[in-house]
PAVEX-364516 format. One record per residue: residue in one letter; x, y, z of N, C-alpha, C in turn. Coordinates in steps of 0.1 Angstrom, whole numbers, plus 2048, in hexadecimal, padded with zeros to 3 digits. Atoms other than C-alpha are relative to their C-alpha. Example, Ala and Ser with C-alpha at 12.3 -4.5 7.8 and 13.67 -1.06 7.14 Angstrom:
a8097F480087B7D384E80980C800/s7F77F58008897F58477F880B808/
***
This chain:
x80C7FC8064273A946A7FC7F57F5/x80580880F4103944528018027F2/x8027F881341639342D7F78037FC/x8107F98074003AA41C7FA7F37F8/x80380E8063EB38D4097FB80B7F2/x8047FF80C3DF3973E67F38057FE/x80D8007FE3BB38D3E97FD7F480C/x80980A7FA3A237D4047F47FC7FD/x80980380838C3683F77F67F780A/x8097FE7F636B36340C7F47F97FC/x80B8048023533514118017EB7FE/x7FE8137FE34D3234137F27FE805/x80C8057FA3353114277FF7F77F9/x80480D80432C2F840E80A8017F3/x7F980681033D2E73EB80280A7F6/x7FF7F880B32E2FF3D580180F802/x7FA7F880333A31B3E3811801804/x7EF7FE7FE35F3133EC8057FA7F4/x7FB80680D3643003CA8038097F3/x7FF7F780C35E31F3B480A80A809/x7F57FD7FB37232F3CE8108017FD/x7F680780238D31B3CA8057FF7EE/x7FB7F980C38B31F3A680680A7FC/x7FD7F07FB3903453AA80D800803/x7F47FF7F93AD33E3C080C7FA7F7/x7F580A8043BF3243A88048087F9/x7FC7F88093BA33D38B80880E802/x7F87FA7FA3C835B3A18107FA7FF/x7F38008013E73473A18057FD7F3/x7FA7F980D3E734237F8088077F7/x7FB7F48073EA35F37880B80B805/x7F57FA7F740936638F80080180E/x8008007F43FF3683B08027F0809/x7FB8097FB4103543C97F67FA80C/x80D8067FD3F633D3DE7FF803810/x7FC7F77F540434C3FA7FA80D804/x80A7F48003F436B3F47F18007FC/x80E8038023D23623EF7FB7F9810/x8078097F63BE35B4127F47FB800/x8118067FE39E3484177FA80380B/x8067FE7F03893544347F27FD7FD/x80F8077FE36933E43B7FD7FC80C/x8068077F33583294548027F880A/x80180E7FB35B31446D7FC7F57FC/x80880A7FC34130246A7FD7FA7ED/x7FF80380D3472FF44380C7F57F9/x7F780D80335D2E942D80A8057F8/x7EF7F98023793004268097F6802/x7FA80A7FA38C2EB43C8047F47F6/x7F680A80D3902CE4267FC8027F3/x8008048113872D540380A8097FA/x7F27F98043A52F440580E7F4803/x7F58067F83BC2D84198087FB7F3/x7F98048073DA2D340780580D7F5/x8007F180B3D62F53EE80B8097FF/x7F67F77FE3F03073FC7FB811800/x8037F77FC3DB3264057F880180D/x8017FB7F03DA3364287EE800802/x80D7FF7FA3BB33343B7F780280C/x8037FF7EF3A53414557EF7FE802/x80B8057FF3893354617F480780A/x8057FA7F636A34A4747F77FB802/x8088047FA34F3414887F38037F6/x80B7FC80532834947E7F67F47FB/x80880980830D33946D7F78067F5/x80A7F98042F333D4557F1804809/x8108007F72CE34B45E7F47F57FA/x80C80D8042AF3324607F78107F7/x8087F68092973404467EE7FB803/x80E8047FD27A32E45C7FA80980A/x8087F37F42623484787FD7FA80B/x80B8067F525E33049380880880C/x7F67F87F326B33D4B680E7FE803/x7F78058042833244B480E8047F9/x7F67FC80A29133049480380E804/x8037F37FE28D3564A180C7FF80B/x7F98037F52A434D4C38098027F6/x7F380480E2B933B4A380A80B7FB/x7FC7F480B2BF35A48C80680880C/x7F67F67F62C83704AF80D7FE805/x7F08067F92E435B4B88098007F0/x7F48048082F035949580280D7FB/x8007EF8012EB38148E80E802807/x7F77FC7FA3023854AA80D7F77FC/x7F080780531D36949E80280A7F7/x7FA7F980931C37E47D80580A807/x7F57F37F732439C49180E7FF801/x7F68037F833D38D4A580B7FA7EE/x7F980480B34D37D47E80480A7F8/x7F87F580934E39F46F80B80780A/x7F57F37F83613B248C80F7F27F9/x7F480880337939348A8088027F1/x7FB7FE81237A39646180380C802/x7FA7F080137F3BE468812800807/x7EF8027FA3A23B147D8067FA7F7/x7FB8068093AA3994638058047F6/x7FE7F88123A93AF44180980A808/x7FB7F77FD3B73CA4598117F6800/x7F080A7FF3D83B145E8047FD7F0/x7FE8078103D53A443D80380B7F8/x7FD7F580B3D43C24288007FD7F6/x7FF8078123C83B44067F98057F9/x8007F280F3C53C83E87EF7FD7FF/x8098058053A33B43DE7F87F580B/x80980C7F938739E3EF7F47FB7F7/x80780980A3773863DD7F67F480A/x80B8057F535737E3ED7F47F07F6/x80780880634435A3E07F17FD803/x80C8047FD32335B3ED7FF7F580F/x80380B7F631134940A80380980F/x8017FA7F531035542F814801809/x7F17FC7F933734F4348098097FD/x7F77FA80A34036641B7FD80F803/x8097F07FE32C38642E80A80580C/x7F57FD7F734A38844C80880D7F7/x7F47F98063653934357F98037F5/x8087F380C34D3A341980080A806/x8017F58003453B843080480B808/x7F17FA7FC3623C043F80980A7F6/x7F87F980F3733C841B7F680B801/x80B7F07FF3523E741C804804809/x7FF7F47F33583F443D8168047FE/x7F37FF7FD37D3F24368088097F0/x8018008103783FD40E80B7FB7FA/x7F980480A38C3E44037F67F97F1/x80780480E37E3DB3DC7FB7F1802/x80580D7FA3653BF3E07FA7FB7F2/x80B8078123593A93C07FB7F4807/x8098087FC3403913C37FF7F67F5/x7FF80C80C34036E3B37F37F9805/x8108057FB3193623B17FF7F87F7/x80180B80D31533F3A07F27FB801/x8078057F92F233B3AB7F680B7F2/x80A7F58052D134D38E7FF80E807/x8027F57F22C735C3AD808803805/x7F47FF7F12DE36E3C47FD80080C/x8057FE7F12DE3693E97FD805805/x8047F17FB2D537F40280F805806/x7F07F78002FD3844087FF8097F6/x7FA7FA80F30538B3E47F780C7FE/x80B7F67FF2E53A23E580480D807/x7F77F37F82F13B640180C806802/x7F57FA7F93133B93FF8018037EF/x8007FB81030B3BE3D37FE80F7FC/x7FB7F28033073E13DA80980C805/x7F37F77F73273EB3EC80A7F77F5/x7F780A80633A3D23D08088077F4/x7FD7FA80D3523DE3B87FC7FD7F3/x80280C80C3493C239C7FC7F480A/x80780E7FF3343A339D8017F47F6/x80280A80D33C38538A7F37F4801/x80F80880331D37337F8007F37F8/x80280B8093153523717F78037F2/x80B7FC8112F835E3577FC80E804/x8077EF7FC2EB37D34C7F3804805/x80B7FF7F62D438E35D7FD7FF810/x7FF7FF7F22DD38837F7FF80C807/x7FE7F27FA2D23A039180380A80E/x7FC7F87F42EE3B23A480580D7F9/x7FA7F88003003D239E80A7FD7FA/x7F67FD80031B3D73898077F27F8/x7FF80E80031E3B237C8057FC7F3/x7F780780D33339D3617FF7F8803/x80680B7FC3243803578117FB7F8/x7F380080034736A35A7FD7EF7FA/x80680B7FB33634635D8017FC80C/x7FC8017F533A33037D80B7FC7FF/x7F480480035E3263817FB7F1809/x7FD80F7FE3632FF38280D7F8803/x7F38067FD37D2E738B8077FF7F0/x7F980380D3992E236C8007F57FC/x7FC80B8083962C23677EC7FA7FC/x80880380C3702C735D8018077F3/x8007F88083762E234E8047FD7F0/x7FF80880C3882CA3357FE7F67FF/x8058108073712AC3327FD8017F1/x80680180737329E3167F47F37FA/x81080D8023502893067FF7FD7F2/x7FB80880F36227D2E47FD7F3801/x80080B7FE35B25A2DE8097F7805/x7F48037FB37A24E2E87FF80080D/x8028007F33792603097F67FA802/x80C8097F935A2533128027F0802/x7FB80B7FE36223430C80B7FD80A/x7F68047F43802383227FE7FF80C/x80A7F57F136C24B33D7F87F4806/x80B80C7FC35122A33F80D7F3802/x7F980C7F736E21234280A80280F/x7FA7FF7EE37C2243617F87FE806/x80F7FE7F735A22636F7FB7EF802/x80780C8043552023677F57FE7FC/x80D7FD8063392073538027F87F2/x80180880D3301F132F8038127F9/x7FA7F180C34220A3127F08027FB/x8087FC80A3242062FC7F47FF800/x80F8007F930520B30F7FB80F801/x8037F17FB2F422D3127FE7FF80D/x7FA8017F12FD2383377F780C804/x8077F67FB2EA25034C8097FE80F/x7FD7FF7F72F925D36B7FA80780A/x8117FE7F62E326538F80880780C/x7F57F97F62F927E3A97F280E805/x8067F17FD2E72963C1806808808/x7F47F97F63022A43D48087F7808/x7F98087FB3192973EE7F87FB80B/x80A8097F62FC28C4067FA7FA7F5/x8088078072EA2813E97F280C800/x80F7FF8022C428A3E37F57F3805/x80C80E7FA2AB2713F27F78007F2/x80B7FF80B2902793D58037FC7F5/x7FE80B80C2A526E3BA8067F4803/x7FC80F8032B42523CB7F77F5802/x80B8098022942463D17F68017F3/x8067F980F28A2503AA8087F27FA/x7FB8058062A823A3A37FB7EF7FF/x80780F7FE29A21C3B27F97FE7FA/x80A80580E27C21D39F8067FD7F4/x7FA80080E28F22337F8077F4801/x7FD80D7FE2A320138B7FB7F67FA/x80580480328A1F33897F47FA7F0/x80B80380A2741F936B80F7FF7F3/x7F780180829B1F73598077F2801/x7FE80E7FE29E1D336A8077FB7F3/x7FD80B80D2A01BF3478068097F6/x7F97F880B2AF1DB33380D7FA7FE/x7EF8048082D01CC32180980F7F9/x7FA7F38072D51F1313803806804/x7FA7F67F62DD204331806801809/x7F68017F02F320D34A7FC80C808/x8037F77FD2ED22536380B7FF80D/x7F27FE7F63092323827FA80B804/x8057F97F62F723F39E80780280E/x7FC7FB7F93062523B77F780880D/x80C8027FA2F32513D57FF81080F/x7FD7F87F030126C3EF8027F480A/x7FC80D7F131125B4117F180480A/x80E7FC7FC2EC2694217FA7ED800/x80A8098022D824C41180D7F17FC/x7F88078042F723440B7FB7F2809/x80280F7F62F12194277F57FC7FD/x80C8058052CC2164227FE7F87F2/x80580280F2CA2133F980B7F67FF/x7F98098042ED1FB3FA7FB7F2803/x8028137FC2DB1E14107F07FE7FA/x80780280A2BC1E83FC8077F97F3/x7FE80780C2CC1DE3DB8077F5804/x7FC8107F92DC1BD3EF7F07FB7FA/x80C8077F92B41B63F77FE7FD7F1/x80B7FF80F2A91BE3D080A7FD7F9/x7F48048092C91B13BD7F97FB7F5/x80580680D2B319D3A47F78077F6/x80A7FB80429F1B739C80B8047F0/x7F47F980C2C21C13838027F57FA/x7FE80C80B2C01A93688088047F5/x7FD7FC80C2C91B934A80D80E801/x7F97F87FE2D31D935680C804807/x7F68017F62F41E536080580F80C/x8057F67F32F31FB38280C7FE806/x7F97FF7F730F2063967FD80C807/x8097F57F03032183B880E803806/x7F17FD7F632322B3CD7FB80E808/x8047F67F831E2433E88048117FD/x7F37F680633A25C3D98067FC7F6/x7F57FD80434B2643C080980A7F8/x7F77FA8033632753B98078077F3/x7FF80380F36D2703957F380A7FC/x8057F880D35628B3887FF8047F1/x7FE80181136629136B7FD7F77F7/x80180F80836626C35F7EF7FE7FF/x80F7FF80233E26C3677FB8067F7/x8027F580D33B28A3528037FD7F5/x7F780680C34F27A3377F77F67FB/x80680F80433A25733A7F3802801/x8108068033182613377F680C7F6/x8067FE80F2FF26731D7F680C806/x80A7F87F92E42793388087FF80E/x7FB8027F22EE28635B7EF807804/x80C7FC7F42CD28837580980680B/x7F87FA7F72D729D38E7F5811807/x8027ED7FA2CE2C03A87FF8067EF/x7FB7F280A2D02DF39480680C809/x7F87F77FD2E92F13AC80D8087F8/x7F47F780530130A39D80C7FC7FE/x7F180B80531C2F639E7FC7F57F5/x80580E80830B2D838D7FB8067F4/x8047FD80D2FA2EE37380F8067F9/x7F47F980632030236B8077F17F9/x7FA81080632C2DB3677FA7FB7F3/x8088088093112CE35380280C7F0/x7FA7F480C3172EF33980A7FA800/x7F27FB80533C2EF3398067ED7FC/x7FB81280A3402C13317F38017FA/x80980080D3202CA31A7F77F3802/x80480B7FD30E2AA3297EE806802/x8127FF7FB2E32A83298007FE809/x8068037F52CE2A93437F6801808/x8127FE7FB2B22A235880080880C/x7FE7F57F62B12BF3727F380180C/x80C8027FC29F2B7391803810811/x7F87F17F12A42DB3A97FB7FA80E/x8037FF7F22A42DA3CC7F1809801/x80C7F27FE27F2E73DB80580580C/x7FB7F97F92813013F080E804801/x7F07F58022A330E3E67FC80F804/x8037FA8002A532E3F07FF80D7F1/x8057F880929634A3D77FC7F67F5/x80280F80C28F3273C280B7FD7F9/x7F67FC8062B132B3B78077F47F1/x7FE80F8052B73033AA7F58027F7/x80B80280E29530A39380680A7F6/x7FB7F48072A632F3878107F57F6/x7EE8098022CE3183847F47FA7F1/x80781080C2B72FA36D7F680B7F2/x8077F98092A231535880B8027F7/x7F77FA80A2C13213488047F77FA/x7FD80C80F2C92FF3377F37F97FA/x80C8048062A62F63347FA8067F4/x8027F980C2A031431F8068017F7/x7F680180F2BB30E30A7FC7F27F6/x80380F8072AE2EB30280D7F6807/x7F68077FA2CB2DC3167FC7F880F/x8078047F32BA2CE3347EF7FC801/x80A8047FD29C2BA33C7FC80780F/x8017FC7F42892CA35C7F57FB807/x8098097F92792B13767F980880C/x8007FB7F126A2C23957FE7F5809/x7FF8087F32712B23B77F67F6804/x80D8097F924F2A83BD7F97F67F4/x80680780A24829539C80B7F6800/x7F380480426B28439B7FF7EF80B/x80380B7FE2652603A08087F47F2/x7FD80D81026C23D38A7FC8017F4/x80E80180825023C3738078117F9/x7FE7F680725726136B80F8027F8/x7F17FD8052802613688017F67F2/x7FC80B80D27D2413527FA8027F3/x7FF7F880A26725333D80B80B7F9/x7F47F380A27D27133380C7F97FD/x7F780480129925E3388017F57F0/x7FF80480E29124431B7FC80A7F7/x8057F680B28326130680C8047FA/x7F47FB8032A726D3088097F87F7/x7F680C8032BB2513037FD7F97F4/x8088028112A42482E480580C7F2/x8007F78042AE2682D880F8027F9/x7F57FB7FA2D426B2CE80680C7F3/x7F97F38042D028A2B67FA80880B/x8017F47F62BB29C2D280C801808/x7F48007FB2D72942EB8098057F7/x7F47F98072F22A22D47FD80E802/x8037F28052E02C02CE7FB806812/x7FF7FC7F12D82C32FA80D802805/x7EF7FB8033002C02F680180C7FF/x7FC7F48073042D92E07FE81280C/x8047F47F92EC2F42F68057FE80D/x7FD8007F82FC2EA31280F808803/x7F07FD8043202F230980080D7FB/x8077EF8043113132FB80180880B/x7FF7F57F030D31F32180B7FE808/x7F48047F632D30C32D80C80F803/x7F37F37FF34A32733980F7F9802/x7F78057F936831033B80980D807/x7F57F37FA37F3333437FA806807/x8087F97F836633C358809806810/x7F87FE7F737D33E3768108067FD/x7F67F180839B3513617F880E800/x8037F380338436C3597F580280C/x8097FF7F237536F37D813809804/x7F37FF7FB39C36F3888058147F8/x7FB7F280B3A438F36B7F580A809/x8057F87F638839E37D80480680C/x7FC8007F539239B39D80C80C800/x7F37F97FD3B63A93957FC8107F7/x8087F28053A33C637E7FB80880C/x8017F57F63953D43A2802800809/x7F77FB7F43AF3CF3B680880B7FE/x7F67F17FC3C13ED3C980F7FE7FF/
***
């Protein structure tokens, strides 16, 4: 027979929701549980697979997809075939939790996470819901009122039953530090000039096309600048195009010092090394930008669903902690405005710090985990 597991924790498909996941799970063992008893059940077609690889927690992986949220006939065929995967993912997740037997399910949002959510309801095992998102999905929605507890990133979210916890982050931003020192340390790993004000340009792991063609301009009209550095991160998406672009245009960098990479990795050290981060406003990116206390220019994804990336970027904007660009304005000419405004600025910046670090949760992922073990059976 299978060992009873602890908790299943549900739900992947993309970065920002197996990362807070994975937070969840680390702090679970924390707090005594062995990693052995903690399972992951997600997607195929998600990135469970390698971003758990190595973790030392059991994994199962089910079919499905999300739904298109477009009405063409196309998309209509679309949604019937993936209706029925979901089907066919919950009977499977109703065999799984039935073998598994785990006190708790810990559901993360997103369409991988609605299998075994809603398997834990039909099976009433205690289901909490971890929603890092303003808005909640249309998972977190539906399965928010069969949930024992919801942990929330801000108040106000509105599910059922909810404790705002923050979003759980990785541990090693959780402790960036942005002391002068570190920084300085942080810009000589990155190979960056110490004593330059630094702006950093990341839109995910594909990148963003709209600011890396924002950055270009900014390149440009920062050509002769001797005062700046900037470490743009381009996504592997637009990597091959913009590296043999900056071959073509090399002279246009006179002054300024620019380093372009398709990835990286080093997060924390980014965080550490710069004065402004441009960037999405996804839930993950905004819980980061809070919890290392770093400014920023916040350009949301359009058409996110429910606008979610404008709702994520409101909450640091209204604090005074975040500049907020929209998609369709976000160009050279525009970023280099704000951007020197900023960088001219370095009591406003202190004080964008300050409100920033005001919304951060470093423990955000301990007191998700206390939750968790609060309504389990």
């Amino acid at each position: 027979m299978t060992p009873r597991r602890y908790a299943v924790v549900a739900g992947g498909g993309t970065g920002g929701h197996v990362l807070p996941a994975l937070a969840v799970a680390r702090a679970l063992v924390a707090l005594g549980h062995d990693p052995s008893s903690i399972e992951f059940v997600g997607s195929r077609r998600g990135q469970e697979a390698t971003l758990l690889a190595g973790e030392g927690f059991p994994l199962t992986l089910l079919g499905g997809r999300g739904l298109s949220r477009h009405l063409g006939a196309r998309d209509l065929v679309a949604n019937l075939a993936a209706l029925g995967g979901l089907a066919w993912s919950v009977a499977r997740a109703l065999v799984v939790l039935t073998r598994l037997r785990p006190r708790v399910v810990v559901a993360v949002g997103g369409y991988a996470s609605f299998p075994a959510g809603a398997a834990a309801v039909l099976l009433r095992v205690p289901l909490v819901l971890v929603n890092v998102d303003a808005v909640p999905g249309r998972v977190n929605r539906l399965l928010g009122r069969f949930a024992a507890a919801a942990a929330v990133s801000l108040p106000g979210t509105p599910l059922p039953r909810a404790t705002v916890t923050g979003t759980p982050v990785r541990d090693e931003l959780a402790s960036v530090d942005r002391d002068p020192a570190a920084v300085g340390a942080a810009r000589r790993q990155l190979g960056l000039p110490v004593d330059r004000p630094t702006v950093g340009v990341f839109g995910g792991s594909l990148g963003a096309h709209c600011l890396n063609e924002a950055v270009a301009g900014l390149v440009k009209g920062w050509a002769d600048r001797d005062d700046r550095a900037l470490y743009h991160v381009t996504g592997r998406r637009d990597w091959d195009e913009l590296s043999v672009r900056a071959g073509r245009e090399a002279t246009i960098v006179g002054g300024l010092s620019y380093t372009m990479v398709p990835f990286e990795e080093r997060m924390a050290l980014l965080y550490a090394a710069v004065d402004v981060m441009v960037c999405r406003a996804g839930a993950i990116t905004v819980a980061e930008l809070a919890v290392t206390g770093v400014p920023s220019v916040l350009v949301p994804l359009p058409n996110a669903p429910g606008d979610h990336q404008t709702a994520n970027a409101r909450a640091l904007v209204d604090r005074g902690a975040a500049v907020l660009v929209p998609d369709g304005q976000c160009d050279g000419p525009r970023l280099q405005t704000v951007l020197d405004r900023l960088l001219a600025d370095p009591a406003g910046r202190a004080a964008m710090a300050a409100a920033a670090s005001g919304l951060g949760h470093p423990d955000a992922a301990q007191r998700v985990a206390e939750l968790v073990v609060a309504h389990a059976r």
